[in-house]
N, C-alpha and C positions, 0 to 999 in steps of 0.2 A: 871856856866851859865845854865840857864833852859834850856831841853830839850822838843822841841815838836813833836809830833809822829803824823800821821794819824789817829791811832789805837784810840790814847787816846781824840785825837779831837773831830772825829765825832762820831756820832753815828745813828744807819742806823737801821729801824722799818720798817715792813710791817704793814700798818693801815690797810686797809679792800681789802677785794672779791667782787665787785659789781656785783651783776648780773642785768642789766637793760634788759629790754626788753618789753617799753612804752615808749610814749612823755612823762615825766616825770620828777621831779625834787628830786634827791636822794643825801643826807648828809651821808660824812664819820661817821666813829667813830672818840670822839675827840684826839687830841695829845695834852698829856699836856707837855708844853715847856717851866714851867720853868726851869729857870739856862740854859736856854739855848737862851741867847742874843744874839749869834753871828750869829743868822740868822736860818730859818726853808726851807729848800726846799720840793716841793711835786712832786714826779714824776707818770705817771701814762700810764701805758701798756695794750695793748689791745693785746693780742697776740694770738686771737680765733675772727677775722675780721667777719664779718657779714654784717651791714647796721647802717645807722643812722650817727647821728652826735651828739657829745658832748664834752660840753663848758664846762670848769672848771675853779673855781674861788674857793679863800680863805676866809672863814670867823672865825674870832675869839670871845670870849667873858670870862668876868671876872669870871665868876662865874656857865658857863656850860647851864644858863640859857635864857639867851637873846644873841642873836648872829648878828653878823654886818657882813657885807662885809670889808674887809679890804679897807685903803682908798690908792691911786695910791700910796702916796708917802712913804710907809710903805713900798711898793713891790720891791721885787730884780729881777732888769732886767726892761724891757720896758713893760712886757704884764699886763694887770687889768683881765686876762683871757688867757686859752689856748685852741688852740677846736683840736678835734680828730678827723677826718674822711677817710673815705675810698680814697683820696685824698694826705691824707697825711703819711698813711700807706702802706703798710710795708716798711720796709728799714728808714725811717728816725728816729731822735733821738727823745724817749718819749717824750712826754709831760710834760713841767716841768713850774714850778712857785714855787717861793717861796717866803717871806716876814719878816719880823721883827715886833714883838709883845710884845705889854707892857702887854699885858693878857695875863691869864695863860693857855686857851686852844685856840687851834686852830681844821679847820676842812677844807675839800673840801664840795666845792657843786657841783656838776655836773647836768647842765641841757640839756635835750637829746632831740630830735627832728627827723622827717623821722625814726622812727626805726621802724622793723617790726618783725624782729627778735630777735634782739638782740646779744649783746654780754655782755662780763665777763671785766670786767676792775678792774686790779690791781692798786693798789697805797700804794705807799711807801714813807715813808718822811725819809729825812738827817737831819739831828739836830748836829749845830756848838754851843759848849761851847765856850764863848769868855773868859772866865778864870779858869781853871783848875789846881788843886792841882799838885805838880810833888810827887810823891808816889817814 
């Protein structure tokens, strides 16, 4: 009987360091996701609070070049977006979205509003192999 591990399932990447600090609309680096059909989550940490507000959303694309919004019913879980604010920080759990992609990259978009200062926002994405070798 196959065995399956955590270890060998996911797989866990720090995408980028955002430093915002404007009204502004700023794109990750991309995650490329193939062989990885069992799903991509995006989590994203603010952990140096400041000001502002920002709304994150997933966009994918075939070929790195032309990029979409992911469409609702691609997305895991209920939100087509997450927003981050001084409201709902500190203490609660990051910011998370994730989606399912027939393209081979994916990305965050984060668009930010009220900032005057700025913050630093981490993002990390989980990446589920839905079929993996047993070694």
């Amino acid at each position: 009987m196959p065995t399956r591990d955590i270890a060998s399932d996911l797989q866990v990447i720090h995408v980028a360091h955002l430093a915002i600090d404007s009204n502004t609309t700023t794109y990750s680096p991309l995650v490329d996701v193939a062989h990885f059909d069992g799903g991509v989550m995006f989590y994203a940490l603010a952990p140096e609070w400041n000001d502002g507000t920002y709304v994150y959303s997933l966009q994918d694309s075939p070929d790195d070049i032309v990029w979409t919004d992911i469409p609702a019913d691609k997305l895991i879980g209920p939100y087509g977006s997450v927003s981050i604010s001084a409201q709902t920080l500190p203490g609660d759990n990051p910011g998370r979205i994730g989606a399912f992609s027939a393209n081979r990259y994916m990305r965050v978009k984060v668009v930010s509003t009220a900032v005057t200062e700025g913050n630093p926002i981490e993002v990390a994405a989980v990446l589920r192999s839905e079929n993996r070798p047993i070694l």
